[in-house]
C-alpha positions in Angstrom: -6.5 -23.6 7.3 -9.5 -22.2 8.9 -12.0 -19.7 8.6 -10.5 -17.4 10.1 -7.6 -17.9 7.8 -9.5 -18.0 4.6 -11.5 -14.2 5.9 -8.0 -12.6 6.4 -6.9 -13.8 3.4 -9.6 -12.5 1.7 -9.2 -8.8 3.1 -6.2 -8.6 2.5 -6.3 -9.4 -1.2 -9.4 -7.3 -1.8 -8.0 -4.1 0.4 -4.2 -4.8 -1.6 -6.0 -4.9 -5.0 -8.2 -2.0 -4.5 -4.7 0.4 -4.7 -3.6 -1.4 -7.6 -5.6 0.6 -10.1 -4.3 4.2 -8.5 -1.1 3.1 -8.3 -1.2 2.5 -11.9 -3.0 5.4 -13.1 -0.6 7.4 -11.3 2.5 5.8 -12.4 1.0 5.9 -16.5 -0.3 9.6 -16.3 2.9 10.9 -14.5 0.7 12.8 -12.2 0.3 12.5 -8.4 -0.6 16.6 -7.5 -4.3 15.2 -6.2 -2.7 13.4 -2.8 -1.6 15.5 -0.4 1.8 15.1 0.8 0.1 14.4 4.9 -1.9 11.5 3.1 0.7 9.9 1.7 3.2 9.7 4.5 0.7 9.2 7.1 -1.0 5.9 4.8 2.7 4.8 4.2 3.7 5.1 8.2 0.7 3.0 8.6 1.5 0.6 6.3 5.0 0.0 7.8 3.2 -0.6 11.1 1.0 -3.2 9.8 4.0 -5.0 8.3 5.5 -4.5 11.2 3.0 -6.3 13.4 2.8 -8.8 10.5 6.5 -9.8 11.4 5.7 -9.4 15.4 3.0 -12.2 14.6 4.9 -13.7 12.0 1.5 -13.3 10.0 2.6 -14.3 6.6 -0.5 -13.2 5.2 -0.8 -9.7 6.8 3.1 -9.1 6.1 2.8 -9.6 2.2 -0.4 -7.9 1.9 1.2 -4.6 3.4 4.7 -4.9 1.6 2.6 -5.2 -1.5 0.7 -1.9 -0.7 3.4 0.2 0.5 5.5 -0.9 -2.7 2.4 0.4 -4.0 2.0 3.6 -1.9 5.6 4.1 -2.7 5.2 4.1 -6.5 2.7 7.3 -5.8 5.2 9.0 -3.8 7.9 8.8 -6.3 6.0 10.0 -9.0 5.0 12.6 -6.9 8.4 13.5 -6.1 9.3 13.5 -9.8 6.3 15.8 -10.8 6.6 18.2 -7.9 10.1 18.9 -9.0 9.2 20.1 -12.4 
C-alpha cells in the first residue's frame, strides 16, 4: 500500500464522514424541506457514477466510500419523501 493508496483512502473517509452528521440530523428531525429536490437527485446520480467507476476500476476503496454516501444521500431523500407527503 502506497501513498497514493493511503491519500485516497483518506478522502474518501473525510468526504464520506462529512454527510454523516446531515444525514442524521435529517433522519432525527424528520425534516428534509431545505434540499431541493434538483440537489438531491443530481448529488445521488453522481454518486451512482462514482460507484460505478469504482466497480469499472474495481477500486474497492472508491466503491465503499460512494455506496456509503448514497445509502446516505438516500436516507435524506426518503425522509423527504415522507415529509413532503404530509
Amino acid at each position: 500500500m502506497n501513498l497514493t493508496f493511503w491519500v485516497g483512502l483518506s478522502a474518501a473517509a473525510l468526504t464520506t464522514a462529512s454527510f454523516f452528521p446531515q444525514a442524521w440530523k435529517t433522519w432525527h428531525s424528520q425534516k428534509a424541506d431545505d434540499f431541493s429536490w434538483s440537489y438531491l437527485l443530481l448529488f445521488g446520480a453522481g454518486i451512482l457514477m462514482w460507484d460505478l467507476y469504482g466497480l469499472l476500476r474495481q477500486d474497492a476503496v472508491i466503491l465503499l466510500a460512494n455506496t456509503v454516501t448514497l445509502a446516505l444521500v438516500g436516507v435524506i431523500i426518503l425522509t423527504k419523501l415522507r415529509t413532503s407527503a404530509r
